[in-house]
C-alpha positions as CSV (number, residue, x, y, z in Angstrom):
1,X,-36.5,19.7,185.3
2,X,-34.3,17.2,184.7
3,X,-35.1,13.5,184.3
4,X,-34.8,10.7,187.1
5,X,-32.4,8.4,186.9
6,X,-32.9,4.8,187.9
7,X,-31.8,5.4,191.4
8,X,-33.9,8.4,191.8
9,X,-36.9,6.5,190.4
10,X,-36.3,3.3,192.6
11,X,-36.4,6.0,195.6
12,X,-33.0,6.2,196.6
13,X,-31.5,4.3,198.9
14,X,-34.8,3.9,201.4
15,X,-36.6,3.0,198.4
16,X,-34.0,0.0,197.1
17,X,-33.7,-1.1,200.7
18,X,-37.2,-1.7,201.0
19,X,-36.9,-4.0,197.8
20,X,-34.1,-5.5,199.3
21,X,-35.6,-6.2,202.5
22,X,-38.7,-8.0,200.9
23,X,-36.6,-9.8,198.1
24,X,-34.7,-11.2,201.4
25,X,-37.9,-12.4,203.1
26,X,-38.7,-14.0,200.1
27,X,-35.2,-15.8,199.9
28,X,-35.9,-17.2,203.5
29,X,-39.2,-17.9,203.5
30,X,-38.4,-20.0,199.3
31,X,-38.0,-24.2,200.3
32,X,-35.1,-24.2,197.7
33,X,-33.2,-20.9,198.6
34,X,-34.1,-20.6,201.8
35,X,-31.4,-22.8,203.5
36,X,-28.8,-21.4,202.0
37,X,-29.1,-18.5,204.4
38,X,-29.4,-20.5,207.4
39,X,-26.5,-19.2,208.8
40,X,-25.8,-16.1,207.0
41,X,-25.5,-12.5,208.5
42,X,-28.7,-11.1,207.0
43,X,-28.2,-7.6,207.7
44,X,-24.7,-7.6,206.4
45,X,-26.1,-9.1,203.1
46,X,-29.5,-6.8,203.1
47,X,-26.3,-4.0,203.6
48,X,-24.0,-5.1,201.0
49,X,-27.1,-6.0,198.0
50,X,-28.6,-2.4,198.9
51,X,-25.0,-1.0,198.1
52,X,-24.8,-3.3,195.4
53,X,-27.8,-2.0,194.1
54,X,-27.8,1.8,194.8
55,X,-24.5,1.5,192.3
56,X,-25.8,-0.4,189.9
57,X,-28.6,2.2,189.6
58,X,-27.0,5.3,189.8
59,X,-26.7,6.0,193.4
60,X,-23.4,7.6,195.4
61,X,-23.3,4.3,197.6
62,X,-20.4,1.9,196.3
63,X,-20.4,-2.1,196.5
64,X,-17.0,-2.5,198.6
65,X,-17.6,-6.0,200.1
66,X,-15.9,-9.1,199.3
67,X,-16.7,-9.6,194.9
68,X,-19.0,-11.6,194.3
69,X,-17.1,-14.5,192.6
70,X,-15.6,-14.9,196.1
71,X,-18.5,-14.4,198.1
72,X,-20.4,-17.2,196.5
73,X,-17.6,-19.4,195.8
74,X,-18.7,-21.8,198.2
75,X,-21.8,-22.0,198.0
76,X,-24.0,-24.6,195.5
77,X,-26.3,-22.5,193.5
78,X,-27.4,-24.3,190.2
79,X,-29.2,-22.1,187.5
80,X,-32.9,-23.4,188.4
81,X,-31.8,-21.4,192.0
82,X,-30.9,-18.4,190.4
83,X,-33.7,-18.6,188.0
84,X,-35.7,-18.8,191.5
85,X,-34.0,-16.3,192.5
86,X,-34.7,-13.7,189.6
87,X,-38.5,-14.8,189.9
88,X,-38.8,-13.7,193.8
89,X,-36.7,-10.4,192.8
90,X,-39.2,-9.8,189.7
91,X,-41.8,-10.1,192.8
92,X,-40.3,-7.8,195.2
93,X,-40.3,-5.3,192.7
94,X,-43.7,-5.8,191.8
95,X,-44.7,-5.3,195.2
96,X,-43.2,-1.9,195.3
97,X,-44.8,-0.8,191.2
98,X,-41.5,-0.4,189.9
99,X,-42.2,0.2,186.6
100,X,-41.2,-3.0,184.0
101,X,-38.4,-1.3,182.1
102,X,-37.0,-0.5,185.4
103,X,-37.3,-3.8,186.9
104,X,-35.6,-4.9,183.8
105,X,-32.8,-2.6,184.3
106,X,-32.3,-4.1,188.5
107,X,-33.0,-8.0,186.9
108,X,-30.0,-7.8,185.0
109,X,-28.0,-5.8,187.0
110,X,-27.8,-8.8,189.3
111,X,-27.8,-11.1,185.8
112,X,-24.5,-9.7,184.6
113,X,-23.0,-11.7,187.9
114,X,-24.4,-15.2,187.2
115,X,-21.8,-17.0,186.4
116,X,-19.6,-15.6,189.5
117,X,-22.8,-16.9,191.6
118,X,-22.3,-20.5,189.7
119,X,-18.6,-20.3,190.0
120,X,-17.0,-23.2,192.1
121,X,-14.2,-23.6,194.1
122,X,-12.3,-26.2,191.8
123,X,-12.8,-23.6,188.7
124,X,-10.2,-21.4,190.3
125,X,-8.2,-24.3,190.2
126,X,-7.7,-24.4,186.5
């Protein structure tokens, strides 16, 4: 039989929408991060991240929304928030026993796009 893959493992897409549903709940419900969603179309963001995810680990769904860089252009994340961030994800995952070394694997799927969440306006300038 052959072996899992991280997608497979994470239960498919049900399985990384449940993640992403609770990882959003703890966005909203987080002082700090919480207002940044204030006005955000949650279930087009719960949509896009579980795409987002079900790529990163090996799924047939494919990210096609706005990149990320663009996406976040605008809006004032700092590294403590995406440190915050990373924490309430670690916790979602948790919630749901996904194994540490696969945690590890989502963690930095999302890590590999810090600096296009940082990103400013006035760096596309230069």
């Amino acid at each position: 039989m052959p072996e899992q893959n991280l997608y497979e493992r994470l239960g498919e897409r049900e399985g990384i929408r449940a993640v992403v549903d609770d990882f959003y709940e703890r966005l909203l419900a987080d002082d700090d991060l919480g207002p940044f969603f204030e006005s955000a179309d949650m279930e087009k963001l719960r949509q896009t991240q579980t795409d987002f995810l079900c790529e990163a680990a090996g799924g047939p769904e494919t990210y096609d929304a706005e990149p990320v860089r663009e996406a976040h252009l605008h809006i004032p994340f700092t590294p403590a928030h995406i440190q915050r961030a990373v924490e309430l994800l670690y916790e979602s995952l948790d919630v749901f026993n996904v194994a540490d070394e696969d945690a590890e694997a989502v963690v930095q799927a999302v890590a590999a796009y810090e600096e296009d969440l940082l990103a400013r306006p006035e760096d596309e300038e230069e």
